[in-house]
C-alpha positions as CSV (number, residue, x, y, z in Angstrom):
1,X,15.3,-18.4,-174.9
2,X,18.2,-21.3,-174.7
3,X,15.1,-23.9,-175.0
4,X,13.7,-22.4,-177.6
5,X,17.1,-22.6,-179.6
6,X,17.5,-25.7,-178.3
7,X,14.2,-26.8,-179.5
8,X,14.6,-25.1,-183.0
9,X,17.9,-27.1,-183.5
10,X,16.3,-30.4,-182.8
11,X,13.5,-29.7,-185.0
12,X,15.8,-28.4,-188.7
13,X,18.1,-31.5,-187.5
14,X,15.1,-33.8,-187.9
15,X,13.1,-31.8,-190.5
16,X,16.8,-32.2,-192.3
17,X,17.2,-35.7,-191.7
18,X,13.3,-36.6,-193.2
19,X,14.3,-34.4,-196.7
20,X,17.7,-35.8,-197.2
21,X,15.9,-40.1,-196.7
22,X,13.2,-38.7,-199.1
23,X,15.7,-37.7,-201.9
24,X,17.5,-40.6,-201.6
25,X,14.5,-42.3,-202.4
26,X,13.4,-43.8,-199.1
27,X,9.7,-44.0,-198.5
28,X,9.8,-40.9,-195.5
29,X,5.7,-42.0,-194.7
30,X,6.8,-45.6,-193.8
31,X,9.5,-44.6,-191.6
32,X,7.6,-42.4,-189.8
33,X,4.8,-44.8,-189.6
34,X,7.2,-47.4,-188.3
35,X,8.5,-44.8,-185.9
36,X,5.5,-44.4,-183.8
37,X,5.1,-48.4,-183.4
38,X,8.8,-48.1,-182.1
39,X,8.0,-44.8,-180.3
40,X,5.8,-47.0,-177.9
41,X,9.0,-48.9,-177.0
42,X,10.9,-45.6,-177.3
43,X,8.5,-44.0,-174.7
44,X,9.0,-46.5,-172.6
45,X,12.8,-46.9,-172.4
46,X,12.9,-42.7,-172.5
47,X,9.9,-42.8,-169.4
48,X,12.8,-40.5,-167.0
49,X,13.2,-38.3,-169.9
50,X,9.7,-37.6,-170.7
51,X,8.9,-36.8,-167.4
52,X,11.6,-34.4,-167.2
53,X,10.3,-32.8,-170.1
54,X,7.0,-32.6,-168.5
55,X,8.4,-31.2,-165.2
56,X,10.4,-28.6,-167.8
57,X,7.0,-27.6,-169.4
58,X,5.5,-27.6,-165.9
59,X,8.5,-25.3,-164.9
60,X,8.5,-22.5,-167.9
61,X,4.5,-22.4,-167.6
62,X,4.1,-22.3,-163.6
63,X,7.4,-19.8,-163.5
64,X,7.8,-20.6,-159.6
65,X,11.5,-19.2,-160.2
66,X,13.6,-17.7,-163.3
67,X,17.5,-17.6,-164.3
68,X,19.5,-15.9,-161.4
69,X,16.4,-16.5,-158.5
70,X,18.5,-18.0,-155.1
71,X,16.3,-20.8,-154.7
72,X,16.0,-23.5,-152.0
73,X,15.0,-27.2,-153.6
74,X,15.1,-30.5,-151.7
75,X,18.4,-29.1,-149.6
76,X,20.4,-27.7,-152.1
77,X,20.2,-24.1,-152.2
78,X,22.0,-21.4,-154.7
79,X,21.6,-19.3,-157.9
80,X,19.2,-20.8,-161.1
81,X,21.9,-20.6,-164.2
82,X,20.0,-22.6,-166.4
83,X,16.4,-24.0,-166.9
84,X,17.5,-27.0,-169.8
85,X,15.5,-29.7,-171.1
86,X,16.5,-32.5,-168.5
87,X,17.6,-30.6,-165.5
88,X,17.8,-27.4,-164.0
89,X,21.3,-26.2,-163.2
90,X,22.1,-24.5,-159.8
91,X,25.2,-23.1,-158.2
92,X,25.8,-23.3,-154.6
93,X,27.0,-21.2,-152.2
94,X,30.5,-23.7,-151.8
95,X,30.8,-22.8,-156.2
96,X,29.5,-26.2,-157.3
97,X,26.9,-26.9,-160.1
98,X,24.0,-28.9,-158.9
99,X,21.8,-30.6,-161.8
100,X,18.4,-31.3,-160.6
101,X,16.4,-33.2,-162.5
102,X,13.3,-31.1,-163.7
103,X,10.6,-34.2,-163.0
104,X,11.7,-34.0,-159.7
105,X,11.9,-29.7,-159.6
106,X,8.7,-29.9,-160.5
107,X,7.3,-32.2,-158.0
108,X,8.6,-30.8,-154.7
109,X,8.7,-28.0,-152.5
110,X,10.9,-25.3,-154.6
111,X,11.4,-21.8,-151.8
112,X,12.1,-18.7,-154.0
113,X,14.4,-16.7,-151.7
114,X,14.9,-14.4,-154.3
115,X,10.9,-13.5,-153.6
116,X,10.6,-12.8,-150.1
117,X,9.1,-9.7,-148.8
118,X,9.0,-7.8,-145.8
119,X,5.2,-8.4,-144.5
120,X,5.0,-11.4,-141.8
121,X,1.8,-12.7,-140.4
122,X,0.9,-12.9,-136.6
123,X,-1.4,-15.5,-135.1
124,X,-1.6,-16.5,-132.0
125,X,-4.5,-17.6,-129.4
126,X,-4.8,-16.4,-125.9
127,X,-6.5,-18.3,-122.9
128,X,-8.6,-16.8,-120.3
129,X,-9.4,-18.2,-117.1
130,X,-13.7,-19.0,-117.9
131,X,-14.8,-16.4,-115.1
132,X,-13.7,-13.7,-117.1
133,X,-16.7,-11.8,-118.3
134,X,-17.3,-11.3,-121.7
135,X,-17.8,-7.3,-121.1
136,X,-14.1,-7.6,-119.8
137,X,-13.2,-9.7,-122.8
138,X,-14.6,-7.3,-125.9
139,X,-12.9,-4.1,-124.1
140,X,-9.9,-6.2,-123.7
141,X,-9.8,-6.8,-127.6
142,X,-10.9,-3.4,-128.3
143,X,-8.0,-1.9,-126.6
144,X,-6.0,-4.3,-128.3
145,X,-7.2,-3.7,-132.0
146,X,-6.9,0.2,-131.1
147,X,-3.2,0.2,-129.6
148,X,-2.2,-2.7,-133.1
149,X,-3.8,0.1,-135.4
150,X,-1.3,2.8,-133.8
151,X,1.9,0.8,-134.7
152,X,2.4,2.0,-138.3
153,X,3.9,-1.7,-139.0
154,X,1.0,-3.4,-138.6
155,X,-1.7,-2.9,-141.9
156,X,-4.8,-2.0,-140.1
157,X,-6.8,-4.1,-142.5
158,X,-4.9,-7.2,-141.8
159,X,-5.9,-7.6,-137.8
160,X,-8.7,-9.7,-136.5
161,X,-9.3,-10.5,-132.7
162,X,-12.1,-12.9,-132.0
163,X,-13.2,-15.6,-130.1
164,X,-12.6,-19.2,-131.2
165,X,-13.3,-21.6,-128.5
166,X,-14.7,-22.2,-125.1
167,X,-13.1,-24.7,-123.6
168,X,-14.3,-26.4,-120.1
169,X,-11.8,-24.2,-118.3
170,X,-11.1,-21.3,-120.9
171,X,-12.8,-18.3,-123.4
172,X,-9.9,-18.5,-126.3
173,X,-9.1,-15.4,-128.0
174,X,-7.7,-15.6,-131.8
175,X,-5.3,-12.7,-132.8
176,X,-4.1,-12.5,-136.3
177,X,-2.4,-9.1,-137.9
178,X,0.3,-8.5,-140.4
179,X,3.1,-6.5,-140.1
180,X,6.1,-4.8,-142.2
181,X,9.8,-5.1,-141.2
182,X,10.5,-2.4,-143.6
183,X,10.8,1.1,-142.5
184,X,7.6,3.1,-142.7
């Protein structure tokens, strides 16, 4: 909403400006003809602020984070206040006001802590002397799958045991699960 008004300002000021040259008798089609010559040297000169409007579009169209998310970018870490044209406005945990440019918001790593939740995911990989025997193996992972499915943390549908490598002195086991730090 404070773009928008923003962006409806800048638009009346220049739609304003254009009526007020035309009744004073300047020729409004020439200037704006001549402006987009000069807007090529414009574009140029204003390359950091066009990107930052890119990385401001990027930013309200992607939505990785909205006014009053606690947000992590490129080591600075605090509260979104304000998404503006140029930057985007973030205050700290020590009270300061940190203006990140949105070009570069928009091109790095941005952590939402405001959206973590509570389900984690496992994965590990187990190694078994090679003279193991495969029958030992698949009731070893079968008694595995059966005790994860009795922890009411774990989602059943989430776990998957399986074998991912024989090596010249191990069978590899793959063990991947999710599970819920919330109370069930």
């Amino acid at each position: 909403a404070p773009l928008l008004s923003k962006s409806m300002r800048i638009l009346i000021a220049i739609m304003g400006t254009l009526i007020f040259m035309q009744n004073l008798g300047v020729n409004v089609t020439a200037v704006i003809a001549g402006l987009g010559v000069g807007g090529v040297a414009i574009a140029f000169a204003a390359q950091n602020t066009v990107s930052n409007l890119f990385g401001t579009v990027t930013i309200l169209m992607d939505t990785p984070f909205k006014i009053g998310d606690k947000i992590r970018v490129n080591g600075t870490e605090g509260f979104v206040e304000e998404i503006g044209f140029r930057s985007t406005r973030i205050r700290t945990a020590s009270n300061t006001l940190a203006c990140l440019p949105n070009s570069l918001v928009a091109s790095v790593q941005v952590d939402n802590l405001s959206e973590i939740n509570a389900t984690y995911r496992f994965k590990t990989i187990l190694k078994f002397a090679k003279n193991n025997s495969s029958e030992k193996l698949i009731k070893f992972s079968e008694e595995l799958i059966y005790s994860l499915k009795q922890d009411s943390k774990v989602l059943p549908e989430s776990i998957t045991v399986y074998f991912s490598e024989l090596t010249e002195f191990s069978k590899n086991m793959t063990i991947t699960f999710q599970y819920t730090i919330m109370d069930s």
